[in-house]
C-alpha positions as CSV (number, residue, x, y, z in Angstrom):
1,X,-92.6,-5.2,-1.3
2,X,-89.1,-3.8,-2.8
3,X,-86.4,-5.6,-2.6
4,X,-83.7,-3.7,-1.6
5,X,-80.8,-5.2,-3.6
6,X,-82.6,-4.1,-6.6
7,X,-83.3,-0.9,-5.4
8,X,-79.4,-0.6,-4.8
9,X,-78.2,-1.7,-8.5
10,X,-81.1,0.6,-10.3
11,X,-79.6,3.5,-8.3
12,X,-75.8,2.7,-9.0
13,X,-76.4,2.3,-12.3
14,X,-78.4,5.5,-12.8
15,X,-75.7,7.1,-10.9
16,X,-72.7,5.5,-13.0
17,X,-74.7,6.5,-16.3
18,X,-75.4,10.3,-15.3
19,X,-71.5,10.1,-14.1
20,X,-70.6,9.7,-17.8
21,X,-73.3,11.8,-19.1
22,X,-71.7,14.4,-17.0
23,X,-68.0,13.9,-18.3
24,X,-68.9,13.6,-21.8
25,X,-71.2,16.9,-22.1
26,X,-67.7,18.3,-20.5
27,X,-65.4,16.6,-22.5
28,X,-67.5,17.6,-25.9
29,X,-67.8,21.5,-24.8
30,X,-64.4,21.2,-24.5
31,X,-62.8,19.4,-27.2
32,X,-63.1,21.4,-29.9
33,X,-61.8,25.0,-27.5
34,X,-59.0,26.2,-29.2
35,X,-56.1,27.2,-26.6
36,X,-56.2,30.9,-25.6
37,X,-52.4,30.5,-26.8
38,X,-51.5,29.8,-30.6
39,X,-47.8,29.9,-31.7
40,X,-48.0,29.9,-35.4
41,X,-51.1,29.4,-37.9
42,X,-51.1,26.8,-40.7
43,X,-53.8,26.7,-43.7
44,X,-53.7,23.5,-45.4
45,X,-55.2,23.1,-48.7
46,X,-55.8,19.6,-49.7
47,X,-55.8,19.3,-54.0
48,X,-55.9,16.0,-56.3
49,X,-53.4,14.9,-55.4
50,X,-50.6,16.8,-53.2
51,X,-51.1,19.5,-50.0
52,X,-50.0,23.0,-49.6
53,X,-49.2,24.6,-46.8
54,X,-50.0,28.1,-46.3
55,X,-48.5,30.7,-43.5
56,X,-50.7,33.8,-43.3
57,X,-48.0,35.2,-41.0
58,X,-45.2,35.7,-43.9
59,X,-47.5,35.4,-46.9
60,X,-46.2,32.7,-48.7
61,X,-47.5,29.2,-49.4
62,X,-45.5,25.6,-50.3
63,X,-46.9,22.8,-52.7
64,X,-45.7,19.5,-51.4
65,X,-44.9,16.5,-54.3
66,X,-44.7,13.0,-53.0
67,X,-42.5,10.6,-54.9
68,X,-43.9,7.1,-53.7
69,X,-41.0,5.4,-55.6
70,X,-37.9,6.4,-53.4
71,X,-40.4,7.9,-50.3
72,X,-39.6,11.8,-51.1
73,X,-41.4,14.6,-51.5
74,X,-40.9,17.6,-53.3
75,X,-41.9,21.2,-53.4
76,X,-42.3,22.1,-49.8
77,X,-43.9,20.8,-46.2
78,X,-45.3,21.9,-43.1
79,X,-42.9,23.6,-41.3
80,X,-43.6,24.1,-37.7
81,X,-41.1,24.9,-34.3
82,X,-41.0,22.2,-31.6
83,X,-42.4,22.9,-28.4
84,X,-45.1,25.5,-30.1
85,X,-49.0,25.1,-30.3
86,X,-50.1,25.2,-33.9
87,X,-53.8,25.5,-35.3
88,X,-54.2,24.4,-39.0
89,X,-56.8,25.2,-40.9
90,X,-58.0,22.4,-43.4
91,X,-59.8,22.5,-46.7
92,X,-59.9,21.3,-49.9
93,X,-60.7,22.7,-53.5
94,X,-61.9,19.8,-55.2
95,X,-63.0,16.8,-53.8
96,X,-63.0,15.2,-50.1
97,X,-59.7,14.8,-48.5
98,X,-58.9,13.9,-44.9
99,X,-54.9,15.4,-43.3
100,X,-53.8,12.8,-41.2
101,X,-50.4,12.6,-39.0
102,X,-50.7,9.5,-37.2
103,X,-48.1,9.9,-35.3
104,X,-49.7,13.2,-33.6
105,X,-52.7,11.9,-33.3
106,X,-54.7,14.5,-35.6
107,X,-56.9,13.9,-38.2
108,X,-59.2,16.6,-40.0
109,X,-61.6,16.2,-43.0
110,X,-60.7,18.8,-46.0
111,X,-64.1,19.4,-47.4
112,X,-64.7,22.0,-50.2
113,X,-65.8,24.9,-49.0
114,X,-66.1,24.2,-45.5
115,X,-62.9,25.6,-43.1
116,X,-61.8,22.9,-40.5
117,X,-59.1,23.7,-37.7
118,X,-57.7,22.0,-34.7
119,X,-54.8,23.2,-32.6
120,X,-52.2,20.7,-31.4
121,X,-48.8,21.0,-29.6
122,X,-45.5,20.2,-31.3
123,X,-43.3,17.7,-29.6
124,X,-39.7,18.8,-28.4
125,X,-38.0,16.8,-30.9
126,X,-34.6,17.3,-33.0
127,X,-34.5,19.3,-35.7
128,X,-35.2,17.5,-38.7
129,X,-37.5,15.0,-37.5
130,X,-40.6,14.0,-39.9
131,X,-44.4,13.1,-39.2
132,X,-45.9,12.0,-42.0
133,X,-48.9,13.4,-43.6
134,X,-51.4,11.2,-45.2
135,X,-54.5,11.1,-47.0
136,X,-56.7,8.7,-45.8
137,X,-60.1,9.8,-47.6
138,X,-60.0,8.0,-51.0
139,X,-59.8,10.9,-53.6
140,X,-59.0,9.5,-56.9
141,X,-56.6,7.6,-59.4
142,X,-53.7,8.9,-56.9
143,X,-54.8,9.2,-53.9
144,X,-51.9,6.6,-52.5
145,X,-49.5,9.2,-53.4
146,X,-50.8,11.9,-51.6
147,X,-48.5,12.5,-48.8
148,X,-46.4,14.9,-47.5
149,X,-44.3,15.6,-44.3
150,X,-44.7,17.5,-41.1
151,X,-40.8,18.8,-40.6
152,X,-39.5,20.1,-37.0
153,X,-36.9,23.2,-37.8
């Protein structure tokens, strides 16, 4: 005879489990959609050992330096307006990096010859605030000073 208790608990859990099945297969269609809406298009170039930052919309392309001794960078950053949707574009031309802001919760491998993007809103901050930019894919003899800055105009 069926008992059933057991009958009850093999049904809620096959319920609970095709609950999440159906969530996740929406979630994962879904999470790499890019909105229907981008603002401003960013290709980031990851090299041994600094970014650059490419805008196709004005042509022109910035090389960042960090300087790990006084926490400074050099030669340019990534630019973007607060309150806009941006999609980068990541790759690299050498070896394996990964763009990381921690703080915006994005993270994207830059693999050579492969294009990676994601599109991600910019917070309404002040002008002049900074999100750091790391490398957190080990790339070589400098890979701790591979950093650069996400800047709010």
């Amino acid at each position: 005879m069926v008992n059933r208790l057991e009958v009850a608990w093999t049904l809620a859990t096959v319920g609970l489990i095709a609950g999440v099945a159906v969530y996740s297969t929406f979630l994962l269609y879904n999470v790499d959609r890019t909105p229907s809406h981008v603002d401003e298009y960013v290709n980031v170039i990851g090299h041994q050992w600094y970014w650059e930052f490419c805008y196709p919309a004005n042509g022109t392309c910035d090389n960042t330096t960090y300087n790990a001794v006084n926490n400074t960078e050099t030669g340019g950053a990534m630019w973007v307006e607060p309150g806009t949707v941006v999609q980068i574009n990541v790759t690299s031309t050498d070896v394996v990096h990964s763009f990381n802001v921690p703080a915006l919760g994005i993270r994207l491998d830059a693999i050579p010859g492969r294009m990676n993007s994601i599109a991600f809103s910019i917070p309404n901050a002040a002008a002049g605030t900074e999100y750091l930019v790391q490398c957190t894919e080990f790339c070589g003899q400098f890979h701790g000073t591979m950093r650069a800055f996400v800047v709010v105009k």
